[in-house]
Residue frames relative to the residue before (quaternion, step in Angstrom):
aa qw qx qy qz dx dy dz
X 1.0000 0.0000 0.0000 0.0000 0.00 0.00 0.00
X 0.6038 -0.6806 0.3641 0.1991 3.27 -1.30 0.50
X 0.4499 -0.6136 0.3515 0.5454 3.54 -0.16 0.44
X 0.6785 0.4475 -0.2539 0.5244 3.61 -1.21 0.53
X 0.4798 -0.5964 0.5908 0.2548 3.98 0.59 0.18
X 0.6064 0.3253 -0.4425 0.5751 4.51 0.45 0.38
X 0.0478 -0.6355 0.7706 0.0008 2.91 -1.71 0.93
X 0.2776 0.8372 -0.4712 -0.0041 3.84 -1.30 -0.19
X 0.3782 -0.7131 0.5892 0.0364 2.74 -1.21 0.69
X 0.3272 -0.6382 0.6896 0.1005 3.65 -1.80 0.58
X 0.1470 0.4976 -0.8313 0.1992 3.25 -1.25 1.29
X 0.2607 -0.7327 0.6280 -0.0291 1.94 -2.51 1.63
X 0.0570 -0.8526 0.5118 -0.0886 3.31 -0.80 0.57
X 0.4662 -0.4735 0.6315 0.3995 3.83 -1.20 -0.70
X 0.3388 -0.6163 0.6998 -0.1253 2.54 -1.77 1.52
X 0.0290 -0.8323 0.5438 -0.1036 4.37 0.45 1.28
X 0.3134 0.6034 -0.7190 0.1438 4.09 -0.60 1.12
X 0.9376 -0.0366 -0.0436 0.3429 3.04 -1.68 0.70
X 0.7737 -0.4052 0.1566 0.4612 3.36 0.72 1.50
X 0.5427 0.4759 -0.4397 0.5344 3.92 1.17 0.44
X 0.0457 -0.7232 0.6566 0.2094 3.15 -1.65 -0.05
X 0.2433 -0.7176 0.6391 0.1319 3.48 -1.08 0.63
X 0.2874 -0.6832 0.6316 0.2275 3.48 -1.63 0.24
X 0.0589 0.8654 -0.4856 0.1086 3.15 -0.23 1.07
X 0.3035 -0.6854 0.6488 0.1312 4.17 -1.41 0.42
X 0.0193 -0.7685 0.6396 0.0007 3.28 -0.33 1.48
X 0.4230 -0.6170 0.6191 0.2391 3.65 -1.79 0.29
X 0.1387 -0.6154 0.7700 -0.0953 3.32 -0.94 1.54
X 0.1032 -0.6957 0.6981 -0.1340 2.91 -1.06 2.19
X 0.2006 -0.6926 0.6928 -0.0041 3.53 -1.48 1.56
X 0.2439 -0.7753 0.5774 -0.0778 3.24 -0.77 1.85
X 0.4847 0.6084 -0.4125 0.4740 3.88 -0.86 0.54
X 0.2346 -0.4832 0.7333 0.4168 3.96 -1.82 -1.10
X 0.8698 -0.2400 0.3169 0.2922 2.51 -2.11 -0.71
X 0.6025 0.4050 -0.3395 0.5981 3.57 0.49 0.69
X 0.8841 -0.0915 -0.0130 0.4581 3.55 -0.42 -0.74
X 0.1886 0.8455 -0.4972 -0.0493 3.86 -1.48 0.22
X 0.4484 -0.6682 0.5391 0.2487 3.39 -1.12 0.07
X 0.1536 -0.7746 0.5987 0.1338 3.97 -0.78 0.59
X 0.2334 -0.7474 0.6199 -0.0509 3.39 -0.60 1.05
X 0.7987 -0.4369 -0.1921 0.3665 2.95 -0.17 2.22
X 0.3286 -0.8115 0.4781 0.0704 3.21 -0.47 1.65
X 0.0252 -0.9031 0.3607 -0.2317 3.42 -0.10 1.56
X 0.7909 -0.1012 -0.0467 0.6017 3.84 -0.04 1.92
X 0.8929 0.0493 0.1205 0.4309 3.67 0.19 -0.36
X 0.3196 -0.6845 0.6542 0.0367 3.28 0.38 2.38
X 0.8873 0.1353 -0.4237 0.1218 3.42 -0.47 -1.02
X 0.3304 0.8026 -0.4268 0.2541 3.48 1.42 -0.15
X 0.7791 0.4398 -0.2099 0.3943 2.83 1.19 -1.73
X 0.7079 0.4876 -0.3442 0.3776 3.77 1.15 -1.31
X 0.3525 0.6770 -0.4110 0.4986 3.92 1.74 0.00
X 0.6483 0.2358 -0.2832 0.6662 4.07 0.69 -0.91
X 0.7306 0.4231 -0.4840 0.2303 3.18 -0.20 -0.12
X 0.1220 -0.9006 0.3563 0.2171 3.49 1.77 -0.45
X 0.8418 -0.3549 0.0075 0.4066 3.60 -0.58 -0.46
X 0.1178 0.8588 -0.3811 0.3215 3.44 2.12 0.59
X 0.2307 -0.7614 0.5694 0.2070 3.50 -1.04 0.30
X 0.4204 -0.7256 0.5252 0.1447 3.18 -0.91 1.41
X 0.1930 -0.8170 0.5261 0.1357 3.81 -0.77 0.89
X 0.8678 0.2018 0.1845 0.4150 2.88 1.78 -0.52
X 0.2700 0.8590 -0.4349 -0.0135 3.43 -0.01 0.52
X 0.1487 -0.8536 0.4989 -0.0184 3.64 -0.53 2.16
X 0.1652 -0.7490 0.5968 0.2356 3.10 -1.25 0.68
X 0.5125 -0.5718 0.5799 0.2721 3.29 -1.75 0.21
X 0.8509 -0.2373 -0.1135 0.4548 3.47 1.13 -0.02
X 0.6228 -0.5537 0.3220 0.4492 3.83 -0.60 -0.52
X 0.4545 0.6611 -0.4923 0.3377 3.30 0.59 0.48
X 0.7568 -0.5573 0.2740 0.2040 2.85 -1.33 1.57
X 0.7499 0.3458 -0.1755 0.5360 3.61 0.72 -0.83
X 0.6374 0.3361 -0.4993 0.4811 3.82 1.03 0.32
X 0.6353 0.5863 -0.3285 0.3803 3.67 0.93 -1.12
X 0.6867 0.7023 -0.1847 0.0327 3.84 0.68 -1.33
X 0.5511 0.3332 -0.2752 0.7138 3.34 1.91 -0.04
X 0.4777 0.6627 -0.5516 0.1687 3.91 0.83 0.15
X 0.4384 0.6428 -0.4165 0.4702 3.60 1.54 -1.07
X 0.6358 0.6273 -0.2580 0.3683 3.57 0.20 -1.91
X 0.7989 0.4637 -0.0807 0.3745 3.30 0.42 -1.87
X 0.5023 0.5908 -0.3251 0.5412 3.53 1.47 -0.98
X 0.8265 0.3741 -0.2115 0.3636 3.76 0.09 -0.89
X 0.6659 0.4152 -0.4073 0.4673 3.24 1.34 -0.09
X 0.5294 0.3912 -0.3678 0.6568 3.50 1.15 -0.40
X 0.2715 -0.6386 0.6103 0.3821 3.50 -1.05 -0.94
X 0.3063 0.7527 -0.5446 0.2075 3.69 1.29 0.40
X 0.5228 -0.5477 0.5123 0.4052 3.62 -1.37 0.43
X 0.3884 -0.6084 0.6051 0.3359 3.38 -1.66 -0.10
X 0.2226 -0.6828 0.6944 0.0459 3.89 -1.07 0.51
X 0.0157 -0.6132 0.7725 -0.1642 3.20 -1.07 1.59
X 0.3838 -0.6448 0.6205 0.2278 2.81 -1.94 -0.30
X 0.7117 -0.6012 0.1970 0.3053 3.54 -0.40 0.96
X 0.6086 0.5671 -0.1709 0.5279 3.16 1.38 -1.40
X 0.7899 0.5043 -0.2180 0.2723 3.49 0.94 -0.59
X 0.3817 0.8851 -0.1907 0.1859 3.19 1.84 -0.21
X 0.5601 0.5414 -0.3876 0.4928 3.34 1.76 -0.55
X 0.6040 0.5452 -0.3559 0.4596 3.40 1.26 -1.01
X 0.3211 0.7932 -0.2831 0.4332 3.95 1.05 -0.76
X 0.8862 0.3951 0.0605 0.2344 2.52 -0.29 -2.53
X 0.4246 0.5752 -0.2953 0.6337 3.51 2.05 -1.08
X 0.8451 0.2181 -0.2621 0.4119 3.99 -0.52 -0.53
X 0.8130 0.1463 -0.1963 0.5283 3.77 1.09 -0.61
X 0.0212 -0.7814 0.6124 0.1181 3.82 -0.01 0.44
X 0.7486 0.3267 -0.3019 0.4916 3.86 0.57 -0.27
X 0.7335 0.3927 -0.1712 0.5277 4.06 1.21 0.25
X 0.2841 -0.8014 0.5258 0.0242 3.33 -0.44 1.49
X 0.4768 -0.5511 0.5065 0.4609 3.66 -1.00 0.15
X 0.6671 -0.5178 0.4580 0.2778 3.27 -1.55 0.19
X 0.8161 0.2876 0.1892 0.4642 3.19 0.78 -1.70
X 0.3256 -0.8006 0.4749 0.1661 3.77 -0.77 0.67
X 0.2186 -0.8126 0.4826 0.2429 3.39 0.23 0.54
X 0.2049 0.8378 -0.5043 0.0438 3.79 -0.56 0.35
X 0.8360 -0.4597 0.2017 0.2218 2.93 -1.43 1.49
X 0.7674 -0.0629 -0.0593 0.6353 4.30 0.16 0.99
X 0.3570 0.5526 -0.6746 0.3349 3.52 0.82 0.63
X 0.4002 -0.6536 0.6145 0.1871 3.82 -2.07 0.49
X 0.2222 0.7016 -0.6759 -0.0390 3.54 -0.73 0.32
X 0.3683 -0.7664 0.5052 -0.1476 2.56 -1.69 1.99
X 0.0137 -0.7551 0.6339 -0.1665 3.35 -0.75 1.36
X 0.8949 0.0499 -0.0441 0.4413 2.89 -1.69 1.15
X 0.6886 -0.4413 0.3031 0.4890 4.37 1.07 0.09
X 0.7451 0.4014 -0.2578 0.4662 3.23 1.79 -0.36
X 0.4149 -0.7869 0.4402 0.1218 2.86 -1.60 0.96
X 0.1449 -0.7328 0.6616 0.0659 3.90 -1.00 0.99
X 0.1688 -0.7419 0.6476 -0.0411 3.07 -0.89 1.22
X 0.3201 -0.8592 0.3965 0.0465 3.01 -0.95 1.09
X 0.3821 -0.7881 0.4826 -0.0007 3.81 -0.53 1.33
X 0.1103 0.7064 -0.6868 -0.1309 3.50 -0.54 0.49
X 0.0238 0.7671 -0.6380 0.0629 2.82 -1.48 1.19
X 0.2248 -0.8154 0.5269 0.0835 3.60 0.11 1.81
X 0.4474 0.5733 -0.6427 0.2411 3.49 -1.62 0.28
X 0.7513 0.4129 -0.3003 0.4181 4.04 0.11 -1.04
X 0.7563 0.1564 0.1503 0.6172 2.95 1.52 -1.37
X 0.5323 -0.5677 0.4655 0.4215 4.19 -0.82 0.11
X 0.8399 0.4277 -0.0242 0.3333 3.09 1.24 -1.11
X 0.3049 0.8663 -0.3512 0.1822 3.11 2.15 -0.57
X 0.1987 -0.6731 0.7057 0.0966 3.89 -0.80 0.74
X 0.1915 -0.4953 0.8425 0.0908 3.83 -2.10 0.32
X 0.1056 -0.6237 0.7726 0.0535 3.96 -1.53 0.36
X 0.3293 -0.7463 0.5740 -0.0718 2.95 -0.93 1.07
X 0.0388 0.8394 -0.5407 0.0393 3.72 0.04 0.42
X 0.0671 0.8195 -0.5601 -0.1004 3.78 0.73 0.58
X 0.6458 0.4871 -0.4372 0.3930 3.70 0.40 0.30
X 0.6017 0.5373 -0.2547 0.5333 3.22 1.63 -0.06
X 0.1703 -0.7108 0.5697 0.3757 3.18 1.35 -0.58
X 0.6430 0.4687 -0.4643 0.3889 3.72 0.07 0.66
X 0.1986 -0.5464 0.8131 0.0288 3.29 -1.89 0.58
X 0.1575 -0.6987 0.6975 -0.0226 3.21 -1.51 1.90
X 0.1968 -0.9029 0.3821 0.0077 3.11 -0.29 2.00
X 0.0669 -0.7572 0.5985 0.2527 3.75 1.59 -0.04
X 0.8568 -0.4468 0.0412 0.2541 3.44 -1.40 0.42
X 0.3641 0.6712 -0.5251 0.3756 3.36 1.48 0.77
X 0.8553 0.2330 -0.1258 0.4453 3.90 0.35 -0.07
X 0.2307 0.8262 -0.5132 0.0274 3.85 0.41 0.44
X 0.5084 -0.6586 0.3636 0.4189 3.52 -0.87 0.31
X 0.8228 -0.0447 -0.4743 0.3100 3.10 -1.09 1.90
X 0.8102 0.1341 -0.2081 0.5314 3.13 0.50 1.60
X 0.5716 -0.5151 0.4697 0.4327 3.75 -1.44 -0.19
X 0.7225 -0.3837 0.4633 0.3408 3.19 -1.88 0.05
X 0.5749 -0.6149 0.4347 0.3201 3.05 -1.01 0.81
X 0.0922 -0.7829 0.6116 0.0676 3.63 -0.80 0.64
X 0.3388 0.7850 -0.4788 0.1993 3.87 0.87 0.25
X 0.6650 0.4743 -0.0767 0.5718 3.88 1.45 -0.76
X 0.6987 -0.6159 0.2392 0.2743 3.22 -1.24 1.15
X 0.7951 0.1127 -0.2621 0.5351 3.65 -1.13 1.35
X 0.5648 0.4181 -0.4356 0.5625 3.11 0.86 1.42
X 0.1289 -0.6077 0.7783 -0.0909 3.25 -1.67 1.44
X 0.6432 -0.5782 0.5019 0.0045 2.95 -2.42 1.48
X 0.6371 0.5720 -0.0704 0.5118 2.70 1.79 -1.50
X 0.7186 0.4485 -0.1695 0.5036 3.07 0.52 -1.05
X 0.6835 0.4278 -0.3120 0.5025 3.61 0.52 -0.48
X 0.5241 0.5809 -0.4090 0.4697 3.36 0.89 -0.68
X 0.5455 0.5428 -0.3850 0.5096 4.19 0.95 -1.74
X 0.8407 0.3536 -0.3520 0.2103 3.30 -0.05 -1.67
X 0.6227 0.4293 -0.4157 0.5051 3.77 1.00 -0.81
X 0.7986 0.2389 -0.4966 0.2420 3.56 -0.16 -0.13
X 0.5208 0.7219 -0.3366 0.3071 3.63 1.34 -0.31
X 0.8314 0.3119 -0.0534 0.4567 2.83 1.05 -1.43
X 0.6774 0.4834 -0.1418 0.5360 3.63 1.31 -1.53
X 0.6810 0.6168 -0.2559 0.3005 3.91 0.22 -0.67
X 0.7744 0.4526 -0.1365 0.4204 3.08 1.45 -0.88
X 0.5299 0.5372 -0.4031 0.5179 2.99 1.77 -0.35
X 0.6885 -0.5630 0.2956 0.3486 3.36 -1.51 1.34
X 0.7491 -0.5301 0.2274 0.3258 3.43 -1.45 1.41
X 0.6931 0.6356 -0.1264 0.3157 3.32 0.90 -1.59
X 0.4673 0.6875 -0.4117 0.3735 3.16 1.57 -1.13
X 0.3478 -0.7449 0.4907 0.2885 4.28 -0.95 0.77
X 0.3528 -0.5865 0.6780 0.2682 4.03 -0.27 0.63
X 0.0253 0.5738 -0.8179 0.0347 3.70 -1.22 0.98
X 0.3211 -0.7696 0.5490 0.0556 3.44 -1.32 1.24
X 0.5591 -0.5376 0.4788 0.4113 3.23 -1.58 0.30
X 0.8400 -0.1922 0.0302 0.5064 3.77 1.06 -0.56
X 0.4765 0.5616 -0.3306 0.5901 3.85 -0.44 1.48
X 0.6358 -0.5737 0.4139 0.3087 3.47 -1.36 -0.23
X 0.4020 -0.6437 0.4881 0.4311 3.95 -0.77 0.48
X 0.2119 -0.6520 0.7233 0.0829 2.76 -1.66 0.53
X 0.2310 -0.7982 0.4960 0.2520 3.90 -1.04 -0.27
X 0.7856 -0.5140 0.1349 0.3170 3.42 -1.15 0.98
X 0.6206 0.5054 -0.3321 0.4991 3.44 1.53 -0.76
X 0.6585 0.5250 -0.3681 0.3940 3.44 0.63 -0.89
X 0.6814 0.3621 -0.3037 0.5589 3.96 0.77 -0.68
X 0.5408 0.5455 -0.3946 0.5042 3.73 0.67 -0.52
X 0.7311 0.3164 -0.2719 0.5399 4.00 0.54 -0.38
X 0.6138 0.1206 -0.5091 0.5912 3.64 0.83 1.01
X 0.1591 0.6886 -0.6789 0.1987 3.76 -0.61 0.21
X 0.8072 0.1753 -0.2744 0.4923 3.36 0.30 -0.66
X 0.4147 0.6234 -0.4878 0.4489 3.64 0.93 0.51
X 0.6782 0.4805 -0.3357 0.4432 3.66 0.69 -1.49
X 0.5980 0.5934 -0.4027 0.3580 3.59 1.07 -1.34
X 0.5186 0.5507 -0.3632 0.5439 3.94 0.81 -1.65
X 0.9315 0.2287 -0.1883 0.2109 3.51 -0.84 -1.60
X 0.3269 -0.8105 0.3963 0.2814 3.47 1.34 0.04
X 0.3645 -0.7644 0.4940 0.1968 3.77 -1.02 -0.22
């Protein structure tokens, strides 16, 4: 395990909305030590991912939303671990497009805690990329896993169906801004960034829209 209780890995794959595809390298982040964890969004390549995860026990595997390229080795990944899958409710058509015969395990809901390894991830809904988009919070980590609601310089894209400008805009400043500057932003895909540093353009994203 990494120092700091985060581990991760990159898998690549395709990214499929409204009849496009994108190539794209997402971060699959493994939360926990050397004994127990959670993966935060299992993405192209179960075994890539259950390889970093090595002989650890998975408690869990959460997404931040339903898009195809975070959700797609989670089915995969679920059976080699037996961990449950965690969605959010709101996301289920998106779900429903990659698994029509396989439900998530697990509701994800809005200040619920899931706990690994003594640490705690709090959970954040934060609509706009997605209906369903989630943030984890890890205040002992000083980190916030933002899958694609918060990247460094700027929000997720919201240009593509079940996505709002507006609304993302509510969730980063409602929910994501206030938590203490320093906290590190770990992304759904890209480099981290940290809450002060995006918090001092906000009113840029507002001006330049998306």
């Amino acid at each position: 395990m990494t120092a700091g209780g985060i581990d991760h890995v990159v898998t690549s794959g395709v990214f499929s909305l409204d009849g496009q595809d994108f190539d794209v390298d997402n971060n699959v982040w493994i939360v926990g030590d050397d004994r127990e964890v959670v993966v935060v969004d299992a993405a192209h390549d179960a075994a890539a991912i259950a390889a970093r995860v090595g002989d650890r026990t998975v408690t869990g595997i959460v997404l931040t939303h339903g898009h195809n390229d975070h959700i797609n080795a989670a089915a995969e990944l679920a059976e080699r671990t037996g961990a449950p899958i965690h969605l959010h409710p709101s996301d289920r058509m998106l779900w429903d497009a990659v698994y029509p015969d396989r439900a998530p395990d697990v509701d994800l809901a809005d200040g619920e805690v899931i706990t690994v390894a003594g640490l705690d991830l709090r959970v954040l809904h934060t609509p706009g990329h997605a209906p369903g988009a989630v943030c984890l919070y890890a205040p002992d980590l000083a980190a916030l896993f933002s899958g694609d609601t918060l990247f460094k310089g700027g929000p997720g894209a919201t240009g593509r169906s079940f996505s709002s400008f507006p609304v993302i805009l509510e969730s980063i400043k409602g929910r994501l801004l206030g938590l203490p500057e320093g906290t590190r932003v770990l992304t759904g895909h890209g480099d981290e960034t940290t809450i002060g540093a995006e918090a001092a353009d906000y009113d840029a994203w507002v001006t330049r829209g998306h």
